[in-house]
N, C-alpha and C positions, 0 to 999 in steps of 0.2 A: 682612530675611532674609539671615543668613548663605552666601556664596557658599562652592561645593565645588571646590575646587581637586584633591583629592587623594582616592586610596580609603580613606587615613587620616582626609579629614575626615567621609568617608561614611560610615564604621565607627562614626566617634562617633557619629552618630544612632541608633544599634541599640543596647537597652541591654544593660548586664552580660548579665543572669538569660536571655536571649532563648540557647534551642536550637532549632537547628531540623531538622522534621520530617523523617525520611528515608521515604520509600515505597519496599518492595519491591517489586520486580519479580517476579513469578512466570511463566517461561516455560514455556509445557506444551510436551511433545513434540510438533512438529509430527507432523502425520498425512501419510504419503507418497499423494498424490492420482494417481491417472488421469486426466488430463484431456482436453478435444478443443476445440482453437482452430479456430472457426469462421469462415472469409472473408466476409462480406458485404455488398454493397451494396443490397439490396431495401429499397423503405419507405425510402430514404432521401436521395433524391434525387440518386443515384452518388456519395455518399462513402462511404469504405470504411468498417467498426468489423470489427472484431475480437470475436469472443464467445467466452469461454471456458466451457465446461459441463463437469459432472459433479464437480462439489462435493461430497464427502459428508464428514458429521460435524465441519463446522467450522460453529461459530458464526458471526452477523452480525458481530461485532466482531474477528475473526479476517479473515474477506472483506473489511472494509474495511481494517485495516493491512495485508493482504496486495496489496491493488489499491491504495493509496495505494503504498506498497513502489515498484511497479513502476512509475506515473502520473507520481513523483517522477524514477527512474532513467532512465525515458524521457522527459518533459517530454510529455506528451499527456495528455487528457484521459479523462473514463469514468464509470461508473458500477452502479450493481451490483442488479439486481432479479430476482427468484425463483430465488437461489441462481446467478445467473448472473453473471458481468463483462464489460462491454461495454467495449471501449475505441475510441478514434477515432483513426481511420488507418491505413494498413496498416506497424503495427511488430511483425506475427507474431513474424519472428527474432528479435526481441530479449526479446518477452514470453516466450515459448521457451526462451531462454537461461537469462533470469532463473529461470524456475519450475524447469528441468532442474538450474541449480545450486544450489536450494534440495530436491533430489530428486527433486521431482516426476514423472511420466511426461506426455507430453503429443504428443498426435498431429493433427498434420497435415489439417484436412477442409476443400473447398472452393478454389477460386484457384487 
């Protein structure tokens, strides 16, 4: 087997005829949400999560690039069940932040 030194010898492997596929993106208008970041630690042995409520008319797959979004920008973890987002530890201000400068409205319950 021919060693690859270069993106030139890489290229030769891909023949002529080869195009490749481009996928659209289709971004619908986010929907500007109400929302209510909840403090708590109950049920869970005093560490804090974070819950965010009052999701309306976004899809599951909207909630999770939107919680991924944030999980990412914060480095913390989460997860998301019955239209809700939980995340771990107390980064209210920042989840806050994030959501307020993507629109959103977001108030304050709890801590």
């Amino acid at each position: 087997m021919k060693k690859l030194h270069s993106l030139q010898d890489l290229k030769s492997l891909i023949p002529k005829e080869y195009k490749p596929e481009f996928k659209q993106i289709v971004k619908r208008n986010k929907i500007k949400q109400s929302l209510q970041a909840h403090y708590s630690i109950k049920g869970r042995a005093g560490n804090p999560v974070i819950i965010l409520k009052g999701f309306t008319g976004l899809n599951r797959n909207e909630l999770r690039s939107l919680s991924k979004h944030i999980k990412n920008k914060l480095g913390i973890g989460g997860s998301i069940k019955n239209n809700e987002m939980f995340f771990q530890g107390d980064k209210r201000e920042g989840i806050i932040s994030i959501l307020e400068s993507e629109g959103h409205y977001v108030k304050r319950i709890g801590g």
